[in-house]
C-alpha positions as CSV (number, residue, x, y, z in Angstrom):
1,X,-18.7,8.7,-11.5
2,X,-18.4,5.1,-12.3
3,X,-18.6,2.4,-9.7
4,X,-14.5,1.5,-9.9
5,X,-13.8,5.2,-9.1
6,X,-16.6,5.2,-6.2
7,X,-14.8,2.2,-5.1
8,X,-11.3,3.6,-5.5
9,X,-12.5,7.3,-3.6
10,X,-14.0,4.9,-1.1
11,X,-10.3,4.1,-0.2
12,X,-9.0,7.7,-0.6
13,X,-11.7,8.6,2.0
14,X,-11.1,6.0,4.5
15,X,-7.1,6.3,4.8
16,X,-7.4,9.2,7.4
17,X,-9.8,7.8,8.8
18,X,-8.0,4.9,9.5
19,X,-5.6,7.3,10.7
20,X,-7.0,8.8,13.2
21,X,-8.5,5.4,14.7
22,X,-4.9,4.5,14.8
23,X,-3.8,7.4,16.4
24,X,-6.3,7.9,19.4
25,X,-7.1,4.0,19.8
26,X,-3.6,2.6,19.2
27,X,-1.1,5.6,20.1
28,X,-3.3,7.6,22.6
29,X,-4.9,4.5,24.1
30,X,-8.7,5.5,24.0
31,X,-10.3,2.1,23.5
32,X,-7.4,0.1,21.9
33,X,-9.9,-2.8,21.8
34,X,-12.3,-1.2,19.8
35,X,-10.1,0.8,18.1
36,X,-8.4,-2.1,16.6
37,X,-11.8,-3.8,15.7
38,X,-12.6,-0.7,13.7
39,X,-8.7,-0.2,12.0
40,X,-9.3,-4.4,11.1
41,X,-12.5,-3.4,8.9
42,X,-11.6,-0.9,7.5
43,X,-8.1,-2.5,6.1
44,X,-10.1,-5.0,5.0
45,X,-12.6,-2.9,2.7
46,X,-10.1,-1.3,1.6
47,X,-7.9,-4.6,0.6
48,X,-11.5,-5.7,-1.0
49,X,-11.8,-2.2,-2.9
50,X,-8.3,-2.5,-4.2
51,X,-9.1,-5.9,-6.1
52,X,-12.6,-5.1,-6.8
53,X,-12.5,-1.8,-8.5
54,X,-9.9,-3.0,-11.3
55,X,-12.1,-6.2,-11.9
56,X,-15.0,-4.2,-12.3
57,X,-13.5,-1.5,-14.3
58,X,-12.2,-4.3,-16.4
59,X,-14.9,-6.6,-16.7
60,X,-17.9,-4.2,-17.4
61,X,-14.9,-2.1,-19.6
62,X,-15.2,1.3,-17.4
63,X,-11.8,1.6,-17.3
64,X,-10.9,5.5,-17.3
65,X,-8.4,7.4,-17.4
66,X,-9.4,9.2,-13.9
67,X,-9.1,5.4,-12.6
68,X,-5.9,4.7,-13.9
69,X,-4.5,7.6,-11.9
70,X,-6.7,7.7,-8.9
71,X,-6.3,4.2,-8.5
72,X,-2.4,3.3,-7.9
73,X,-2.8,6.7,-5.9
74,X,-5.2,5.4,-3.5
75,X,-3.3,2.4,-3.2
76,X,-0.3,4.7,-2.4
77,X,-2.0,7.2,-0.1
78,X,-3.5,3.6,2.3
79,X,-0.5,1.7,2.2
80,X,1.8,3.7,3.1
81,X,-0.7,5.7,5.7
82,X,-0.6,2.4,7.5
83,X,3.0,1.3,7.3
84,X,4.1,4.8,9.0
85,X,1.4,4.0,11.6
86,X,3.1,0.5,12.4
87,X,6.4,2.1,12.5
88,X,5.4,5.0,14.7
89,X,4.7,1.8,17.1
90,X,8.0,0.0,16.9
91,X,5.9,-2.5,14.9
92,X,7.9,-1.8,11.0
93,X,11.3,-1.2,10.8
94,X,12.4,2.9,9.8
95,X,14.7,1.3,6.8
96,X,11.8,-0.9,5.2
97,X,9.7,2.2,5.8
98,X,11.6,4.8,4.0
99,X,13.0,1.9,1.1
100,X,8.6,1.8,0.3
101,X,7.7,5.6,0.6
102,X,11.4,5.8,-2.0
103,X,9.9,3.4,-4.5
104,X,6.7,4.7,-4.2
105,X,6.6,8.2,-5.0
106,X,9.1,7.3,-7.4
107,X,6.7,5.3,-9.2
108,X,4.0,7.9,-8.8
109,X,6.4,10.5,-10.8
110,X,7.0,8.3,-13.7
111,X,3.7,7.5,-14.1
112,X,2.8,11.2,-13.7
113,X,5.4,11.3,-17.0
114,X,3.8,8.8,-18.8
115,X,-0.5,9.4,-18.1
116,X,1.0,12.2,-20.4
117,X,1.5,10.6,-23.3
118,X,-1.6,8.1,-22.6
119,X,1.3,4.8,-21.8
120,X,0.9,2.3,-19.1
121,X,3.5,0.0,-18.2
122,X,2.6,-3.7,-17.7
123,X,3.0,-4.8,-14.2
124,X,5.7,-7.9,-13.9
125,X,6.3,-10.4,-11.2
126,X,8.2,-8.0,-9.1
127,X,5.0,-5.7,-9.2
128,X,2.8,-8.4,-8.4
129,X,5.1,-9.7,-5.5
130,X,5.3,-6.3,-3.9
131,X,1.7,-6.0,-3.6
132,X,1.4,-9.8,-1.8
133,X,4.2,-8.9,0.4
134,X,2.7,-5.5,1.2
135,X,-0.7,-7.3,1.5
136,X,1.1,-10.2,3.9
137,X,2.7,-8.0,6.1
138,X,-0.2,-5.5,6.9
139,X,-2.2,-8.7,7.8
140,X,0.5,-10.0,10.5
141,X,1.0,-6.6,11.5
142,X,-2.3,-6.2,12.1
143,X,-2.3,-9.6,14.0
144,X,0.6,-8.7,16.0
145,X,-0.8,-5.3,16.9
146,X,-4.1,-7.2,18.7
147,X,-2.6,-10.0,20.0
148,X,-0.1,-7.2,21.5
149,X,-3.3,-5.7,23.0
150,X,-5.0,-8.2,23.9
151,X,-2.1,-10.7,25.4
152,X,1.0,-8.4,25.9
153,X,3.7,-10.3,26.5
154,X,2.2,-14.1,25.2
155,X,4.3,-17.1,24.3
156,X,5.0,-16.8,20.8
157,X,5.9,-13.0,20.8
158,X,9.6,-13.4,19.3
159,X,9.0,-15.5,17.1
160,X,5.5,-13.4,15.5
161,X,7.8,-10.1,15.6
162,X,10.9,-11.9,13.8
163,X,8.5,-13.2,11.0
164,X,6.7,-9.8,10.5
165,X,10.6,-8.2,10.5
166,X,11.0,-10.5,7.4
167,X,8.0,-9.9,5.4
168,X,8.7,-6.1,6.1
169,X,12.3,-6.8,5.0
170,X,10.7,-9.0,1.7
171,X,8.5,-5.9,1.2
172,X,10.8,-3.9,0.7
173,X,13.5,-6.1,-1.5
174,X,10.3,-6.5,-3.4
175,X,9.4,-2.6,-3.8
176,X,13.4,-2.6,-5.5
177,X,13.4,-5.1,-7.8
178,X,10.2,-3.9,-8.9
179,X,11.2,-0.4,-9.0
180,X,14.4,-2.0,-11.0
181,X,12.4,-3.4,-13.5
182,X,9.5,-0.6,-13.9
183,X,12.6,1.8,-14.4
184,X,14.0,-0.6,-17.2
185,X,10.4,-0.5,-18.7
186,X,10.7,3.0,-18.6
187,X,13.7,3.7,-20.0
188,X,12.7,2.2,-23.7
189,X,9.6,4.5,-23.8
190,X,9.9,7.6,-25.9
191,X,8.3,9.3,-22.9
192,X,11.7,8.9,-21.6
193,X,13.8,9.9,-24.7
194,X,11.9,13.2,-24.6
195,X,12.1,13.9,-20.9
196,X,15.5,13.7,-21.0
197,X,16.1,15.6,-24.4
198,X,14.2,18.4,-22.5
């Protein structure tokens, strides 16, 4: 296994885990303090893992065709593990939440289509503003989950939760237009004429 797809099974591995801190730490309450210490690692390796294993892979040309499917999985699988973890604390809104998981496993099917017929769909700016969004938002959630711990009710509460309500809601205008434009992509491949000839 190359180094990309250790990097990108690191992730895979690491999503329940995070998981699980965030249920018993965060949910449960068994040692919220170091429970969020932990969860903060380990969103940042897997942040770092995200960007590292496609340089790599790129760089040192080991890109594969296990990576170019277990990677946007991964991605999947960890962002969206976390995001229904903020929700299930009142930290994300249940309509940003369920606009995401729409766009994503959308996205997962047409690739499925296309890793058929060996196309990949450039990403555009939508794609790459989705990501920083999604990147953005699980930082100041993360942010407003310790300083929730740590402060409770501190000065700038309101105004922390109405920003993070926006990036959520900018997340998921994002994860639309880019589903928009990967679906207009789509459309004009032939892996699209046949699927719907079939």
């Amino acid at each position: 296994m190359t180094l990309p797809n250790k990097l990108t099974l690191g992730r895979l591995v690491l999503t329940p885990v995070y998981f699980l801190v965030f249920f018993f730490s965060i949910n449960r309450g068994y040692y919220p303090i170091l429970g969020i210490s932990v969860l903060w690692i380990i969103f940042i390796i897997m942040e770092v893992t995200d960007v590292l294993d496609g340089h790599i892979a790129r760089k040192h040309n080991l890109v594969s065709d296990v990576g170019k499917l277990m990677d946007p999985f991964a991605d999947v699988i960890a962002r969206v593990t976390y995001f229904i973890c903020f929700y299930s604390i009142g930290v994300m809104p249940l309509w940003t939440l369920i606009v995401i998981i729409w766009r994503e496993y959308c996205i997962m099917f047409i690739r499925a289509l296309i890793a058929k017929e060996g196309t990949a769909l450039a990403a555009s700016i939508w794609g790459k503003s989705k990501a920083v969004t999604y990147f953005i938002s699980g930082v100041l959630a993360h942010v407003v989950v310790t300083l929730n711990l740590a402060l409770g009710n501190y000065t700038y509460k309101g105004v922390v939760d109405k920003a993070l309500y926006v990036l959520f809601a900018l997340s998921a205008i994002s994860a639309l237009f880019s589903f928009g434009d990967y679906l207009k992509k789509y459309s004009k491949t032939e892996t699209h004429k046949k699927f719907m000839s079939e």
